[in-house]
KETORMI-305529 format. One record per residue (C-alpha): y, x, z. Coordinates in steps of 0.2 Angstrom, whole numbers, plus 5000, padded with zeros to 4 digits. Example, Ala and Ser with C-alpha at 12.3 -4.5 7.8 and 13.67 -1.06 7.14 Angstrom:
497850625039;499550685036;
This chain:
500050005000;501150145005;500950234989;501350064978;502850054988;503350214985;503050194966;504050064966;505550134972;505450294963;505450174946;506850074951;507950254955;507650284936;507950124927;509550094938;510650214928;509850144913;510049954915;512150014923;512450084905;512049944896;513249834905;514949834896;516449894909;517449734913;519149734901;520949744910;521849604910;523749594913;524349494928;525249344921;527249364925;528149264940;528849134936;530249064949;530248864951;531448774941;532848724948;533348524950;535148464952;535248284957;536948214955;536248014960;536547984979;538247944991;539348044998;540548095010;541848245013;543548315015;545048375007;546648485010;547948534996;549648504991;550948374984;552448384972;553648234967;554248204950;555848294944;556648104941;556548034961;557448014977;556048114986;556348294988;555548414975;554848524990;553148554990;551948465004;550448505011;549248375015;547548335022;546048195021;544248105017;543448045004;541847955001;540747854985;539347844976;538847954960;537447894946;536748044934;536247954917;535448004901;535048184909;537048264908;538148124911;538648074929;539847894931;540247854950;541647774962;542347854975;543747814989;545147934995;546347955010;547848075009;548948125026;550348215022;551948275034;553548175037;554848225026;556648175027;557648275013;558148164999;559548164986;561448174989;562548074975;564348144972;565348004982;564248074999;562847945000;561148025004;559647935000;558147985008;556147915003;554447965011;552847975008;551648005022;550147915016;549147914999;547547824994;546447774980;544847704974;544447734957;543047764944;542547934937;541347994923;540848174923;539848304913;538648384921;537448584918;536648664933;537548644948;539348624940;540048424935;541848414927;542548254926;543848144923;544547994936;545747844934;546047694945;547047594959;548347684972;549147644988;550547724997;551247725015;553247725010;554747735017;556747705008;558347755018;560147775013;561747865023;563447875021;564348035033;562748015045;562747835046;561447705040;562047595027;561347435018;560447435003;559147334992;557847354979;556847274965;555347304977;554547424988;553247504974;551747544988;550247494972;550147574958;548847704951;548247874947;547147984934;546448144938;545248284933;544348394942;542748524944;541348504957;539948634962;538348604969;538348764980;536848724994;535648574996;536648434999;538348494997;539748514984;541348594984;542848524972;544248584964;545548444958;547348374951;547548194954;549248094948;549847974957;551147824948;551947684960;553347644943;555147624946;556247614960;558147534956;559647514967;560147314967;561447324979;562147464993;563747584992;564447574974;563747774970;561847704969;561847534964;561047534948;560047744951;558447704946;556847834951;555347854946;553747854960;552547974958;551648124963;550548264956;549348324969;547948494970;546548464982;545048574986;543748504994;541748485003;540648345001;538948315009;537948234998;536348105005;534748114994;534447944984;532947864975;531748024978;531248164989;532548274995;531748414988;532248324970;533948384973;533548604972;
């Protein structure tokens, strides 16, 4: 038994080499490249955020020409359709600082007007690749407004063809999906409340007619809560 054994192993030892040099070596094969996981940008979903920029009235208006800073919110509700396009509405509230310079006519009367509030709702249709959306706004806005005339320090009576607190506003502006669930923007918005006309006061204004508006620049943040999927859709 022994000497079988022993036979038997000394055959194997031989015919090992052989039967390894009949096998082919296994061929190289290239790992396949990384590739990283696309990236997803979800417009679709509301929002919420803040603001701070600055406000200029028009050349043709009682309000000083001095620039204002101001400060706010905003909030509203983006859709993202046929892949690039992106139509939503959104809501806007504008602080800015008491200001009581105004305009001085050549017989001495002084008349001074305010702004110290400025807000909107109003529709907005953007383009969108990646993370960046530019669009285009328009709708209705509101303002906080208030009208005073002086002669030598002293109040004096006056009336109008109306206060002008509606009217509305067109803007532009470019927003950046910089982090999951949050945007910053970049944005000019115009603000229109028509004409102001002096019925009745001391003789030097009756009949001066302004125009009300104001060109505004805000830079902003918005947070930006996941709708109709996942949150991971968003990145």
């Amino acid at each position: 038994m022994r000497k079988i054994l022993l036979g038997a192993a000394t055959l194997l030892a031989f015919a090992a080499p052989a039967v390894a040099a009949d096998v082919p070596p296994r061929p190289y094969t290239k790992a396949p490249a990384y590739t990283p996981p696309q990236v997803i940008y979800n417009w679709t979903g509301f929002y919420i955020g803040g603001h701070l920029g600055g406000a200029l009235a028009g050349d043709d208006t009682f309000q000083s020409s001095e620039a204002r800073l101001l400060g706010g919110v905003q909030g509203g509700f983006d859709y993202q359709f046929a892949s690039n396009w992106v139509m939503g509405i959104e809501a806007q509230y504008s602080w800015l600082p008491t200001n009581n310079n105004g305009v001085l006519f050549p017989a001495g009367t002084l008349v001074t007007t305010n702004t110290d509030q400025l807000g909107s709702v109003t529709g907005r249709l953007g383009y969108t690749w990646g993370p960046a959306l530019l669009y285009a706004k328009g709708g209705y806005a509101w303002r906080e407004n208030s009208l005073g005339v002086g002669v030598g320090g002293a109040p004096a009576a006056f009336a109008t063809d109306g206060n002008h607190k509606d009217g509305y506003t067109v803007g532009a502006g470019l927003e950046y999906m910089f982090a999951p669930n949050w945007s910053a923007k970049a944005e000019y918005q115009y603000y229109n409340f028509g004409n102001t006309t002096f019925t009745a006061g001391p003789a030097d204004i009756v009949g001066a007619k302004s125009r009300e508006d104001e060109h505004t620049v805000k830079l902003g943040v918005n947070y930006r809560f996941g709708w109709g999927g996942p949150p991971g859709s968003r990145y």
